[in-house]
C-alpha positions in Angstrom: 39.7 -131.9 -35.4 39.9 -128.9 -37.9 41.2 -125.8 -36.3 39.0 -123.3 -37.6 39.1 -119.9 -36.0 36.1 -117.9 -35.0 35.1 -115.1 -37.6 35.8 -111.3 -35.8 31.8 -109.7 -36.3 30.9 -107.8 -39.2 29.0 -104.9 -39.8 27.2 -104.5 -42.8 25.6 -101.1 -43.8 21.9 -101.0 -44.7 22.9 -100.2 -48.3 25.2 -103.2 -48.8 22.4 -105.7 -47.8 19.6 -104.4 -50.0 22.6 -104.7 -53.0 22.8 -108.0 -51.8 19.4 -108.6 -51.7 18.6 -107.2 -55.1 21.5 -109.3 -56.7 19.7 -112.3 -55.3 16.0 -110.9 -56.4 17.9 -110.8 -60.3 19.4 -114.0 -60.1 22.7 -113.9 -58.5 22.9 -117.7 -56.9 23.7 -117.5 -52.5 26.3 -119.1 -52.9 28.2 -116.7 -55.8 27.2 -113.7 -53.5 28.9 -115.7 -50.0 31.8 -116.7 -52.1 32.2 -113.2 -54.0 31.6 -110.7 -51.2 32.9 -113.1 -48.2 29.5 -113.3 -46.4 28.0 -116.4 -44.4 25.0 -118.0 -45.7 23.1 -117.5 -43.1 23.4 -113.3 -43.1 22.2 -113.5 -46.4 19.7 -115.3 -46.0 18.4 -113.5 -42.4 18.7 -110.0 -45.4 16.7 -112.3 -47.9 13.9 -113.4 -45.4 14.2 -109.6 -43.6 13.9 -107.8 -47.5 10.4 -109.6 -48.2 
């Protein structure tokens, strides 16, 4: 059994999710931006699926 410890909630400003958002829109892959600016896929994707 992995010990994985529970991830202290984020905020994320309005601003820094439509960059996100926009990065994905030109072509930026999910998983480069939830490596690259520590996110979990499913936030970006909730912003992706909010943004359209």
């Amino acid at each position: 059994m992995m010990n994985q410890q529970k991830r202290v909630r984020r905020s994320f400003s309005t601003d820094l999710k439509a960059q996100m958002v926009k990065f994905y829109q030109q072509g930026k892959s999910r998983s480069e931006l939830v490596n690259e600016y520590d996110l979990t896929p499913s936030a970006l994707d909730s912003w992706i699926s909010q943004s359209s």
